[in-house]
C-alpha positions in Angstrom: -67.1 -49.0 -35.4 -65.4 -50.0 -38.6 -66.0 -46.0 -39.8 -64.5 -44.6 -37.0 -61.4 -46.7 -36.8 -60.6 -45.8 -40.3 -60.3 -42.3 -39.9 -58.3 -43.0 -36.4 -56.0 -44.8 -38.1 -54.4 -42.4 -40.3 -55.3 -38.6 -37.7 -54.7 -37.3 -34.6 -57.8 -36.5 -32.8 -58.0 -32.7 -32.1 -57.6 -31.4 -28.6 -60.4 -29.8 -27.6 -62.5 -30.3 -24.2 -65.6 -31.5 -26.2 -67.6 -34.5 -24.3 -70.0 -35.7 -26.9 -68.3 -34.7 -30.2 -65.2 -36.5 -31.5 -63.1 -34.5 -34.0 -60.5 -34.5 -36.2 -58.6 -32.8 -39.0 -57.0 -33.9 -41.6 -55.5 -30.8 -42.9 -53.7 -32.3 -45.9 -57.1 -32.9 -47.5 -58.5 -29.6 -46.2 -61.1 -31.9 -44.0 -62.3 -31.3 -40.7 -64.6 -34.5 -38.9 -67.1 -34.3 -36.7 -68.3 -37.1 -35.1 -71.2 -37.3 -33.0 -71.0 -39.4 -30.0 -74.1 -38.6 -27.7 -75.1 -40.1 -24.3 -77.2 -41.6 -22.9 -78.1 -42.5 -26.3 -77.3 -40.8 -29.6 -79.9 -38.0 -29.8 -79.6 -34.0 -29.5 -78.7 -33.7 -26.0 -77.7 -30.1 -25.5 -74.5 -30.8 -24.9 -73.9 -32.1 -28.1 -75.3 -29.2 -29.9 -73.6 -26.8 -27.8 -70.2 -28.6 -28.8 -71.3 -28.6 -32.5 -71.8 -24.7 -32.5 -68.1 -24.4 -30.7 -66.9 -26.5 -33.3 -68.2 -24.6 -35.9 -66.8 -21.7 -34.3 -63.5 -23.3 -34.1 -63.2 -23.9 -37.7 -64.6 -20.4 -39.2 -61.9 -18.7 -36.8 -59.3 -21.1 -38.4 -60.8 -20.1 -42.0 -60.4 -16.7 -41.2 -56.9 -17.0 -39.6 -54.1 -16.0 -42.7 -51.9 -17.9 -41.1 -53.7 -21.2 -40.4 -54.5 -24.2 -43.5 -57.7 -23.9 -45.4 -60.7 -26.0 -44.6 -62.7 -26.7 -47.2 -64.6 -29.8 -45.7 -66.5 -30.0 -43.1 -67.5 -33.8 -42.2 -70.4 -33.9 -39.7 -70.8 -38.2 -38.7 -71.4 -40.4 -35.9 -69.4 -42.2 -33.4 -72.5 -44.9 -33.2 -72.4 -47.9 -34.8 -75.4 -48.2 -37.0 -76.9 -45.0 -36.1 -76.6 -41.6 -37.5 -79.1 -39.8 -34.7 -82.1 -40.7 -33.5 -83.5 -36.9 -33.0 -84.5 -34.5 -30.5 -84.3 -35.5 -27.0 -87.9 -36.9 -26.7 -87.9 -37.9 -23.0 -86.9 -33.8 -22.4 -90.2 -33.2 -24.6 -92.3 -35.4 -22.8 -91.2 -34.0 -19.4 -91.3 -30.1 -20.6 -95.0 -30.7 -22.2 -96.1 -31.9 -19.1 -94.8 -29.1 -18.1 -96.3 -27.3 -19.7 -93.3 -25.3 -20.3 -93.4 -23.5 -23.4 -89.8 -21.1 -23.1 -87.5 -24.0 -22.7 -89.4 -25.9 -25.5 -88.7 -23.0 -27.4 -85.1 -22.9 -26.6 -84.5 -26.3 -27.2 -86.0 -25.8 -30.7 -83.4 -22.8 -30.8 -80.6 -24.4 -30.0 -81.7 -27.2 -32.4 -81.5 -24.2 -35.2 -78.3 -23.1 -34.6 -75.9 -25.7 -35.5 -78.2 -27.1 -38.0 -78.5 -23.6 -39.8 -74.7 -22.6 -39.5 -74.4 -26.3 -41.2 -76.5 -25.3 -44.3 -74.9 -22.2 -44.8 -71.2 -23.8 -44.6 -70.3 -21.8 -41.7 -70.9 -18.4 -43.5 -67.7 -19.2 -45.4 -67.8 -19.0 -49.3 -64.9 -21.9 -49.8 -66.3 -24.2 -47.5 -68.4 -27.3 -48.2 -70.3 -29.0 -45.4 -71.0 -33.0 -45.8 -73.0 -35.2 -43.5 -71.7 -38.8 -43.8 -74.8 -41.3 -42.4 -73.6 -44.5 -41.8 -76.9 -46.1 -39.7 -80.3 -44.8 -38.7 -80.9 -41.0 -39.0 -84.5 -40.3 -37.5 -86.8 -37.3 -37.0 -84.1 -34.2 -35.8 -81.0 -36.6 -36.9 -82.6 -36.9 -40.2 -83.3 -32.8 -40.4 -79.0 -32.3 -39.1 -78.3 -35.0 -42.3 -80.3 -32.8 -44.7 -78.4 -29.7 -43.4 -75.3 -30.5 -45.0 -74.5 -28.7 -48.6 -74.1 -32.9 -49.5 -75.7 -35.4 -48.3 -73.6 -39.2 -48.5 -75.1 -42.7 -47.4 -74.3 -46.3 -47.3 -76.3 -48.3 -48.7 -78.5 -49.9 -46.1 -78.7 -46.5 -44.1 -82.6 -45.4 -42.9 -84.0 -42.3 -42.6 -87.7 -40.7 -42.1 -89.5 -38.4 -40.0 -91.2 -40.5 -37.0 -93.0 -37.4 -35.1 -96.2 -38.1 -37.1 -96.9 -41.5 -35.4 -96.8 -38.9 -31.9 -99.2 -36.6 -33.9 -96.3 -34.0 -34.1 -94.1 -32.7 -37.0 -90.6 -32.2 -37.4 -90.1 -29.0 -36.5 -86.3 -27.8 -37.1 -85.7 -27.5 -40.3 -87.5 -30.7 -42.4 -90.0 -29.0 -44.7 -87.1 -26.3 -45.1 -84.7 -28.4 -46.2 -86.3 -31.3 -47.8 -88.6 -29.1 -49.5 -85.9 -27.5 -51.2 -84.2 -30.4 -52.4 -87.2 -32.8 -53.8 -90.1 -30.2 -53.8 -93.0 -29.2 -51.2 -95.6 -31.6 -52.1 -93.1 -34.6 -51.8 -92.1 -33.3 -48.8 -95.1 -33.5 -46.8 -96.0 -36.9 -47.9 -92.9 -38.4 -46.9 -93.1 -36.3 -43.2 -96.5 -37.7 -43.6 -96.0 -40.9 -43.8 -94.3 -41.5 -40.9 -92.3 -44.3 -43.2 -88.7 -45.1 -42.7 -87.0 -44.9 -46.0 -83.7 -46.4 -47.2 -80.8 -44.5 -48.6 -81.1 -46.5 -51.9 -85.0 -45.0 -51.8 -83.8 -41.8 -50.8 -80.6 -41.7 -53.4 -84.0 -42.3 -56.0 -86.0 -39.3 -54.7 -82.9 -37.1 -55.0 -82.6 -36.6 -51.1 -79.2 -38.8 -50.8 -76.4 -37.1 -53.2 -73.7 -40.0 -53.3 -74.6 -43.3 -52.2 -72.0 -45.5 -50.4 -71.9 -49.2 -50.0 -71.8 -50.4 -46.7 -68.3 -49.2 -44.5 -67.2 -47.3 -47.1 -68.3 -44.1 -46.1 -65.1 -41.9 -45.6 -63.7 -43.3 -48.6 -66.9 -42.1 -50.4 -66.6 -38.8 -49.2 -62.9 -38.6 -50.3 -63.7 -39.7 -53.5 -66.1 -36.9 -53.3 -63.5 -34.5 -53.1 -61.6 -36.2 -55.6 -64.2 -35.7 -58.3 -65.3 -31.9 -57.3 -61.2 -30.5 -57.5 -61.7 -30.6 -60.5 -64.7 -28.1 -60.7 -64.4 -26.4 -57.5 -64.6 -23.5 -58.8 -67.8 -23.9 -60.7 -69.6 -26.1 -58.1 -69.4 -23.5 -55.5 -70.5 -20.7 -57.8 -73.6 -22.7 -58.5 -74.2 -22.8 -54.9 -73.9 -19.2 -54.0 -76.4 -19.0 -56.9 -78.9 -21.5 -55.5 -78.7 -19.7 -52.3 -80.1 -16.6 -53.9 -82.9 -18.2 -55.4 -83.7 -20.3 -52.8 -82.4 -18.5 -49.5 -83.3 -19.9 -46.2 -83.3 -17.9 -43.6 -83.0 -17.9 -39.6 -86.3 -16.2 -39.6 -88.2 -18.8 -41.3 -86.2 -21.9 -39.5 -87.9 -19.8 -35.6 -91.2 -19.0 -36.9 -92.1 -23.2 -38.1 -90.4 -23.5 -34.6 -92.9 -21.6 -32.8 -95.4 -23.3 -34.3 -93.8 -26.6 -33.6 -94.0 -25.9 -29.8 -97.7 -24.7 -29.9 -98.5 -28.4 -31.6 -96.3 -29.9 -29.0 -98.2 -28.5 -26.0 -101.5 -29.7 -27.7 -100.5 -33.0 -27.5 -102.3 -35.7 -25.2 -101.8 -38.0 -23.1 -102.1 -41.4 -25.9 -99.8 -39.0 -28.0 -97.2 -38.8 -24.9 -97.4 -42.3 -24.1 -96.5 -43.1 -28.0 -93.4 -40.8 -27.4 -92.3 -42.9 -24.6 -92.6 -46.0 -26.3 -90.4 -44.5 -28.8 -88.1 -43.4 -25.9 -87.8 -46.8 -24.4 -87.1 -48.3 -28.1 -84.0 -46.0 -28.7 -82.9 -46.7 -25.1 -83.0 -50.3 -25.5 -81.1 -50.5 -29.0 -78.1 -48.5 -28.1 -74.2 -49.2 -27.3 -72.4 -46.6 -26.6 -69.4 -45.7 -28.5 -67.6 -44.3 -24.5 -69.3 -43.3 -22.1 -69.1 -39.9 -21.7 -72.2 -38.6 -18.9 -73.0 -35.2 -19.3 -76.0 -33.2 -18.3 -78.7 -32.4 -21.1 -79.1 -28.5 -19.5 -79.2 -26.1 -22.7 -79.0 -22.3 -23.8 -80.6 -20.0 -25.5 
């Protein structure tokens, strides 16, 4: 809680009606926080990224608004101690793949997209820098929303990988995307291969990790960020516009490894299911909430 404290310290807390997202802005730094505070345990629930893609909203509609301060950071964290987020919602996966019910699958995966896409492409704003901050454990669809951001910071003792392989699935929303991009294809699959949890020290080595914290000091990390890139701004986002034309990602490409994410899913078997709800039962029993904050896991399309 240490992380969390620190930025309540020294901000008032937006007003907003969000259940499962904690926010803030500091609008002499230009910073908006996001912190993600999921129940029953810190996953995707569709309430949390239906308030994402509000929040997102909220702060394009300030950057557009003449007479409103800039943003130019966008902070997306966790209210969880220790934990980033643990992923997609697999007790939801286990119940629509017995199911057998391929639409909502589908818009699940959807709605997985949408804030993590907005995320990558800063909110379609040119002057605006997204950041995920991981403080603790970002796994499978946590580790995909971490990889999302245009910079990547973690404290040192942080863990992250891709778990689905040990339930003979893949990680669907955006992994080979986004990590491929950053470290290459072929290093890519072998890490979603491996089914490994990996440290942000072994991830800072790979390239994946762009500034790595030591432990607690994440926010000040991600100010000192800020500190060092004033200076080159100007430069730094050019050099991202450019990247983005040579290596574009697209909505199109995030829903087509979707669909075929949901065609693996429903092949799936029974010994693959009962994996996933050993996994289930392991996140359950390793999790303190933050507040409790009950809200349904319904989602839309």
């Amino acid at each position: 809680m240490a992380h969390l404290q620190a930025v309540r310290t020294t901000l008032e807390p937006q007003l907003n009606n969000f259940s499962q997202l904690i926010t803030y802005c500091d609008s002499h730094n230009q910073v908006a926080w996001g912190y993600m505070n999921a129940e029953p345990r810190p996953c995707f629930t569709g309430v949390l990224l239906r308030e994402l893609v509000e929040w997102f909203g909220d702060i394009a509609r300030q950057a557009d608004d003449p007479d409103s301060r800039d943003i130019n950071y966008v902070v997306v964290a966790s209210a969880h101690a220790g934990i980033y987020n643990l992923g997609g919602d697999l007790n939801l996966f286990r119940q629509l793949i017995e199911q057998r019910d391929r639409d909502q699958l589908f818009k699940y995966a959807q709605a997985c997209i949408r804030p993590l896409f907005l995320n990558a492409l800063h909110l379609s704003r040119p002057n605006i820098k997204t950041i995920t901050l991981v403080q603790g454990d970002a796994l499978g669809g946590g580790f995909e929303c971490a990889l999302s951001g245009n910079v990547m910071i973690a404290e040192r003792g942080s863990k992250m990988g891709f778990p689905e392989i040990l339930f003979n699935l893949f990680p669907g929303m955006g992994a080979m995307s986004l990590l491929g991009r950053k470290i290459g294809y072929n290093q890519a699959e072998k890490i979603i291969l491996s089914g490994k949890l990996y440290t942000a020290e072994e991830m800072f080595e790979l390239g994946v990790v762009d500034v790595l914290a030591e432990p607690d000091s994440g926010e000040q990390a991600v100010y000192e960020f800020i500190r060092k890139e004033s200076r080159q701004r100007n430069g730094a986002l050019a050099l991202r516009a450019a990247r983005e034309i040579s290596q574009p990602i697209s909505h199109d490409e995030l829903m087509r490894i979707a669909d075929i994410w949901v065609d693996a899913a429903l092949r799936l078997e029974a010994k693959d299911l009962r994996m996933m709800e050993r996994l289930v039962n392991r996140q359950n029993g390793r999790v303190e909430p933050v507040e409790a904050a009950p809200a349904s896991n319904a989602f839309s399309a």
